[in-house]
N, C-alpha and C positions, 0 to 999 in steps of 0.2 A: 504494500500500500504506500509505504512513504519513498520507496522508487520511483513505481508509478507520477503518485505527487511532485515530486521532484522537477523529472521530465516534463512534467507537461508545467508547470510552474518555471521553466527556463524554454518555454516555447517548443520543446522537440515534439515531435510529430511519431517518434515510437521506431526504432530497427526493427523487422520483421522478424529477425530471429531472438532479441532481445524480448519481443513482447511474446512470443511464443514461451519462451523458458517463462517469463515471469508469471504470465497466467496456469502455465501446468504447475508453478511452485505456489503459489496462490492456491490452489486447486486442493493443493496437498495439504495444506494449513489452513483452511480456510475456518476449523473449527477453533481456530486461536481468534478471527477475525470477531473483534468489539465493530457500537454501530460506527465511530469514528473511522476504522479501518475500511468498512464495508462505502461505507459515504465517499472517503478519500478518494477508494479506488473505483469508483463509480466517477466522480468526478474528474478523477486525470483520466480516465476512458473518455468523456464527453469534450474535457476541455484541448484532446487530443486529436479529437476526430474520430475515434477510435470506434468502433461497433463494438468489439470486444468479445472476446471469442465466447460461445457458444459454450463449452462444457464451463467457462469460468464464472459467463453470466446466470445460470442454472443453481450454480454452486451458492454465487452470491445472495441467488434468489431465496434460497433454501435458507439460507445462515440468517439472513434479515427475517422472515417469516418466524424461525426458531427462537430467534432473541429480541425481536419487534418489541417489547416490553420494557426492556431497557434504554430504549431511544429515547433521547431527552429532545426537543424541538429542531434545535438545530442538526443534529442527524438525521434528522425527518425531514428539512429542509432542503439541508445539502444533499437528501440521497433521490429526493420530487427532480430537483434542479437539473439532475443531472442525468434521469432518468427524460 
């Protein structure tokens, strides 16, 4: 998430094989992913141009559903926004 963030917070647009590695690792962890994480990386996807691959955005869907309760506004915010 705060890769993601990063990148797209310095304008980069994403290496194909860099965003590939990041979302399969993202993938792998994703059940460490708080709503901030999930928001972040939702956010460097959109402010990236990114669609954001398919098994990553599934996973994210799943994790935000699982812990939707812990969202304080602004993760609810940032995750609409970016969405």
């Amino acid at each position: 998430a705060n890769t993601l963030w990063a990148l797209a917070r310095m304008g980069q647009e994403g290496d194909v094989v860099l965003m590939e590695a990041l979302a399969r690792r993202a993938v792998d962890i994703i059940h460490t992913f708080n709503p901030q994480a999930i928001a972040n990386t939702l956010w460097a996807l959109a402010r990236m141009g990114q669609e954001g691959d398919v098994v990553l955005m599934e996973a994210l869907a799943r994790r935000a559903v699982d812990i939707i309760h812990t969202f304080n506004p602004q993760a609810i915010a940032n995750t609409l926004w970016a969405l």
